[in-house]
C-alpha positions as CSV (number, residue, x, y, z in Angstrom):
1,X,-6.6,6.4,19.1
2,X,-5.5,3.8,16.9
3,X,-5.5,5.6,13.8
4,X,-3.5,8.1,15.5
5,X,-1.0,5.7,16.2
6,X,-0.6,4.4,12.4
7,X,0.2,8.5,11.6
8,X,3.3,7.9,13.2
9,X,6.4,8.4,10.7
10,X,8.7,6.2,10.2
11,X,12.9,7.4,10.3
12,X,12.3,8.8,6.5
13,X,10.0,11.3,7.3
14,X,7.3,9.6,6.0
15,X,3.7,8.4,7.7
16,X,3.0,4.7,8.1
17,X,-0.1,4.8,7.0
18,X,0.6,6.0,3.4
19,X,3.7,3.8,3.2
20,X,0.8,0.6,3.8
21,X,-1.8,2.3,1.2
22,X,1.2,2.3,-1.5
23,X,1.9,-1.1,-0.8
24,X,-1.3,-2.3,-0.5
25,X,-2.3,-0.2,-4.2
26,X,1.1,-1.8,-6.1
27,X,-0.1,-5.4,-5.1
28,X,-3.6,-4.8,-6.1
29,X,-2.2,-3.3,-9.2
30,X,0.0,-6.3,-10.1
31,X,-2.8,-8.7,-9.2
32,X,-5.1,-7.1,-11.9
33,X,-2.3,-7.3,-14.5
34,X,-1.6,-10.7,-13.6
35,X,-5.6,-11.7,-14.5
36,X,-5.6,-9.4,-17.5
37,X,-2.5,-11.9,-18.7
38,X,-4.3,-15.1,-18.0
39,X,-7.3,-14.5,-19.8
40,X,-5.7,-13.4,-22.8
C-alpha cells in the first residue's frame, strides 16, 4: 500500500517516486565527485 501511494504524480505529470530516485542519484553523484577532488 505504501508504495502505491509514492506512484502518485505530482501536478507535472510526473511520479513521485522517480522524482526522489533522481534526486537521490544527482546527490550521490556530486558526493562521489566531491571525494574524487579531495584525494587528488
Amino acid at each position: 500500500m505504501q508504495l502505491w501511494h509514492q506512484t502518485e504524480q505530482d501536478n507535472h505529470g510526473r511520479p513521485r517516486l522517480f522524482r526522489d530516485l533522481a534526486m537521490i542519484a544527482s546527490f550521490m553523484v556530486k558526493c562521489i565527485f566531491e571525494m574524487t577532488l579531495r584525494d587528488l
